[in-house]
C-alpha positions in Angstrom: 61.0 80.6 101.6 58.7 77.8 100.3 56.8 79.5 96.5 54.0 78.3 95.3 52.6 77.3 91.6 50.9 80.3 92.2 53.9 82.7 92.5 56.2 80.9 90.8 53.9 81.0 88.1 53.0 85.0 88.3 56.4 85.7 88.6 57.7 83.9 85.2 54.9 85.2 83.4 55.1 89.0 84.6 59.0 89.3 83.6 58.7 87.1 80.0 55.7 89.9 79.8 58.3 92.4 80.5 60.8 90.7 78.3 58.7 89.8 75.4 57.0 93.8 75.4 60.6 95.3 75.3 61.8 93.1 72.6 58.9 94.8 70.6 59.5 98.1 71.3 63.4 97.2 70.0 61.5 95.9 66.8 59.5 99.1 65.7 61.3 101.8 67.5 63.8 102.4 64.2 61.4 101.4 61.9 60.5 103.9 58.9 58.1 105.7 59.3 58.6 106.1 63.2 55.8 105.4 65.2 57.5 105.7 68.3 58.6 109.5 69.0 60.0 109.5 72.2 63.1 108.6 74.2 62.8 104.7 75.6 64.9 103.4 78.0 64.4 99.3 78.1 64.3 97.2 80.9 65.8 94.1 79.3 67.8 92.3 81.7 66.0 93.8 85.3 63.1 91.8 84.8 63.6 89.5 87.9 63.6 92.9 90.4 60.4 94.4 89.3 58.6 91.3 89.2 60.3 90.0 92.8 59.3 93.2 94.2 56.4 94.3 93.0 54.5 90.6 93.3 54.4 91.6 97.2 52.6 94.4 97.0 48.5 95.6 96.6 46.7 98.5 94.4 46.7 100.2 97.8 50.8 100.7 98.1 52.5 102.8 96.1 55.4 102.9 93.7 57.1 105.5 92.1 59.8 104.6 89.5 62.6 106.3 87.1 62.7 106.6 83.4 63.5 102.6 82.7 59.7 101.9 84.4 58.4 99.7 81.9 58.9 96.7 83.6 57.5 97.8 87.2 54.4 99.5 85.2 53.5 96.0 83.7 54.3 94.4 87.2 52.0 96.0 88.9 49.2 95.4 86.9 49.5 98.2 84.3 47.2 98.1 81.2 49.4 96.6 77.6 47.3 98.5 75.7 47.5 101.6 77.6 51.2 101.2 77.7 51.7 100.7 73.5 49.4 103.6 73.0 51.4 105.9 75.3 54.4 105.0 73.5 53.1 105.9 70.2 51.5 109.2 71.6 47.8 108.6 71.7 45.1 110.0 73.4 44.1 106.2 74.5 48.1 106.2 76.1 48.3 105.5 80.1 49.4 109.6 79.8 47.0 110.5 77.5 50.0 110.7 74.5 51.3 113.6 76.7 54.7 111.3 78.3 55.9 108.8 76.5 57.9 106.1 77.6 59.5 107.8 80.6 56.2 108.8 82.4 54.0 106.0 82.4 51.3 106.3 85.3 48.5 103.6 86.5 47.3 105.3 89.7 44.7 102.6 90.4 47.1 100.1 90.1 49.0 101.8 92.8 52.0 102.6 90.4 52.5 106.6 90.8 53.9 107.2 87.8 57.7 107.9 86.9 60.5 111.0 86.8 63.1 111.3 84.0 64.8 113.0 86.7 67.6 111.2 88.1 66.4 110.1 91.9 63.5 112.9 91.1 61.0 110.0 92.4 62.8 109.4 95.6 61.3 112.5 97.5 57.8 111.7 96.1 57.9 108.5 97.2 59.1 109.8 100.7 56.0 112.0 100.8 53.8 109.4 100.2 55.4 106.9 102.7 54.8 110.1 105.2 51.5 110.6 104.5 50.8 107.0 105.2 52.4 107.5 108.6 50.6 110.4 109.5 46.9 108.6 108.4 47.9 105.9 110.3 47.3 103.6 107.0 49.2 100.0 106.7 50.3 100.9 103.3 54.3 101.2 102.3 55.7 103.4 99.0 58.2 101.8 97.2 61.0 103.3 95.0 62.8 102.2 92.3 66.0 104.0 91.1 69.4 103.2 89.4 73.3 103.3 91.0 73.5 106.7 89.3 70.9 107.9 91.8 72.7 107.1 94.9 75.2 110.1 93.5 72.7 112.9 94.0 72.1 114.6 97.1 68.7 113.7 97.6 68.9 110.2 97.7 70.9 110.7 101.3 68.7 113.2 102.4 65.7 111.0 101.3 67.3 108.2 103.1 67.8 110.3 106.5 64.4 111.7 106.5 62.7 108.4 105.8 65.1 106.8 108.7 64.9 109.2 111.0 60.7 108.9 110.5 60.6 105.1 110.4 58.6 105.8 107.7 57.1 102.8 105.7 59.2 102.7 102.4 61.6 100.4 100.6 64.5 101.9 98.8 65.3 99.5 95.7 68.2 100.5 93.7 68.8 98.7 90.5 72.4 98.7 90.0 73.3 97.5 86.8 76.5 99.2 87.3 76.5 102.1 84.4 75.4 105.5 84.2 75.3 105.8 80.0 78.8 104.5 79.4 80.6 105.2 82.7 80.7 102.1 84.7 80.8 102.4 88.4 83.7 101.9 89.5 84.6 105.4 87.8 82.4 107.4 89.8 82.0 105.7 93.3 85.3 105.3 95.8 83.3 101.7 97.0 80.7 98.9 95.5 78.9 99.2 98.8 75.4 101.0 97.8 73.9 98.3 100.5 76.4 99.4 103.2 75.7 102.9 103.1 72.3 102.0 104.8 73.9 101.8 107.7 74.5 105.4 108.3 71.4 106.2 108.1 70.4 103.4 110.7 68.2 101.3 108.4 68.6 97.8 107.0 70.5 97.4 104.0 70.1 94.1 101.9 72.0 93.1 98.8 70.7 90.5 96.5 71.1 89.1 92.8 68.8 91.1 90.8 68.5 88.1 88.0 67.6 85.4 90.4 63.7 86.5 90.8 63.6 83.9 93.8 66.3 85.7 95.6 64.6 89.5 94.9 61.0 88.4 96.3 62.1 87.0 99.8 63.8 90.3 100.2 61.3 92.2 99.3 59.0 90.5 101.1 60.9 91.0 104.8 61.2 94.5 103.9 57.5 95.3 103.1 56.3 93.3 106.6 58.7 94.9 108.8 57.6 98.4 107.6 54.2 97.3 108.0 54.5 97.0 111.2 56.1 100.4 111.7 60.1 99.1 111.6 60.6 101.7 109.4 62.5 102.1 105.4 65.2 99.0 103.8 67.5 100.0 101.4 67.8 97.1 98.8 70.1 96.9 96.7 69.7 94.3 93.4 72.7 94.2 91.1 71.9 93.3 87.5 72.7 94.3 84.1 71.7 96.6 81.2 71.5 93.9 78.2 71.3 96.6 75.6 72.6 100.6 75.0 70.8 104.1 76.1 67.9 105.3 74.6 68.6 105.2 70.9 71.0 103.7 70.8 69.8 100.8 72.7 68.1 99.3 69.5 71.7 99.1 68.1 73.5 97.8 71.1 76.2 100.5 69.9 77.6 101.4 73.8 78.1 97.6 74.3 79.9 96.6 71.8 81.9 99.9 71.8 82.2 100.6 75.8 82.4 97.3 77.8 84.3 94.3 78.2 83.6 91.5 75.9 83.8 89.1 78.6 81.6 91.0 81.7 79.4 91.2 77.9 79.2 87.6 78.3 79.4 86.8 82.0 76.4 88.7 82.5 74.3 87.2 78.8 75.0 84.2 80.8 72.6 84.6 83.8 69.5 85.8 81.9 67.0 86.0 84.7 64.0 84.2 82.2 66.1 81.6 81.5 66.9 81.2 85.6 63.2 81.5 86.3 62.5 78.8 83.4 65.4 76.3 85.0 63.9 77.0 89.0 60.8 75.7 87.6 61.5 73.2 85.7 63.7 72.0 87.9 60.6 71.8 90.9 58.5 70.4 88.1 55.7 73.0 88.3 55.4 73.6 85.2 56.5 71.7 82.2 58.3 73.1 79.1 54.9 73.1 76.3 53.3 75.1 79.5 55.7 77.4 79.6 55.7 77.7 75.1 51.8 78.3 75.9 52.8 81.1 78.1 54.7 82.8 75.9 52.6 82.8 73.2 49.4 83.8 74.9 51.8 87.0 76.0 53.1 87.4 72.3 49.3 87.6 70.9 48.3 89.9 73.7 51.4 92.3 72.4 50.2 92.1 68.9 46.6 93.0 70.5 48.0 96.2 72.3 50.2 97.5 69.3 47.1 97.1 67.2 45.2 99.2 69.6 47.9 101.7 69.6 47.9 102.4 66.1 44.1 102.5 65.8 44.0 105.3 68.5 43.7 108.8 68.1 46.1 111.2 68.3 
């Protein structure tokens, strides 16, 4: 697939948004006196898969994510402000202050809000994928959910249902290979999340979930074919947690304590901003003061959004 300055463009700056905005929630979440109340679960690390996947899509689809949904919130088009405010429980917050980081919502962005509920989207998003069906409306639901997910019975029942339908939605499961500190390989028999799409008669794809140029040609093939009525796509995009769960992400405590140094390092190795900044480089679209500018225009419109946040009401 050929990309354009356009895409190549919207696709860097949508996950060094997502990358810059979770760095600053790491900054204030332990500060003293705590402004942020509730649990957060960072995406630091995914942000090649939500902005691969969600780049392809209009206000008119629909996607419905898990509890680490900052990064598809922001990729499809959800408010900063909206987003800091929410975190710090205002009334100004994308949930009114009511749901904190794990149930961000931006309905006319199309993003359908999220489930602290392991795989407690997938069903909804099913639904929604239905409904489209049944309206006759070229619109596709998409779901985002972790490996963890593909361990509860509703994931294969979602996935038989939605096959058996054709119905037009795109399973994406972000498998950055723990659930809290137990790594895959102690709770699955086989690394084949892809593979099991197969039994359920649907495409399955696999790609590198930190190679953004890799996610959104995938994505991409999945969203025309169910378009065009060819039914669900199971993706699968293996990446990597960068930092711990919930608290204790801020302290990197489960890292250091629970995984191999080197997989540590393997995976530090293939950040997916600095992958994005090297494919562009490299095709001289950009150069490197236009990609400085970038970042700091998204740094000041951070600082804008906290400052809204902590003039809101409660």
């Amino acid at each position: 697939m050929e990309f354009s300055k356009k895409i190549l463009e919207k696709l860097y700056t949508t996950m060094l948004t997502i990358r810059l905005t979770q760095e600053k929630i790491a900054e204030i979440y332990p500060q003293v006196p705590r402004r942020i109340q509730c649990p957060v679960h960072l995406y630091t690390g995914h942000e090649a898969i939500a902005a691969g996947v969600c780049l392809n899509l209009s206000s008119a689809d629909y996607v419905f994510s898990y509890y680490r949904s900052h990064g598809h919130y922001l990729a499809m088009g959800g408010d900063l402000k909206a987003m800091f405010a929410e975190l710090y429980g205002k009334k100004t917050g994308c949930s009114k202050g009511r749901g904190g980081s794990m149930h961000f919502i931006d309905v006319k962005n199309g993003f359908m809000g999220a489930s602290a509920i392991v795989a407690g989207s997938i069903p909804l998003a099913v639904g929604a994928a239905l409904a489209f069906k049944m309206r006759n409306e070229k619109k596709v639901a998409v779901v985002f959910f972790g490996d963890a997910a593909c361990e509860e019975g509703i994931w294969h029942e979602s996935m038989n249902f939605a096959s058996l339908k054709k119905l037009p939605i795109i399973f994406i499961c972000e498998n950055n290979f723990y659930a809290v500190k137990t790594h895959i390989s102690q709770r699955q028999a086989e690394d084949n999340i892809y593979r099991r799409a197969a039994n359920y008669g649907m495409p399955g794809v696999r790609v590198d979930g930190n190679d953004a140029l890799e996610v959104f040609p995938a994505a991409y093939d999945a969203f025309y074919g169910a378009r065009k009525g060819g039914g669900p796509t199971l993706i699968e995009a293996r990446t990597y947690r960068w930092l711990g769960h919930v608290e204790n992400t801020f302290f990197n405590k489960d890292i250091l304590e629970g995984r191999p140094k080197d997989e540590v390092e393997s995976w530090m190795k293939r950040c997916p901003i600095k992958k994005m900044e090297e494919q562009i480089l490299r095709r001289g679209i950009l150069e490197k003061d236009d990609l400085k500018r970038i970042g700091l225009r998204i740094e000041e419109e951070i600082k804008e959004a906290i400052l809204f946040a902590e003039e809101s009401p409660f």
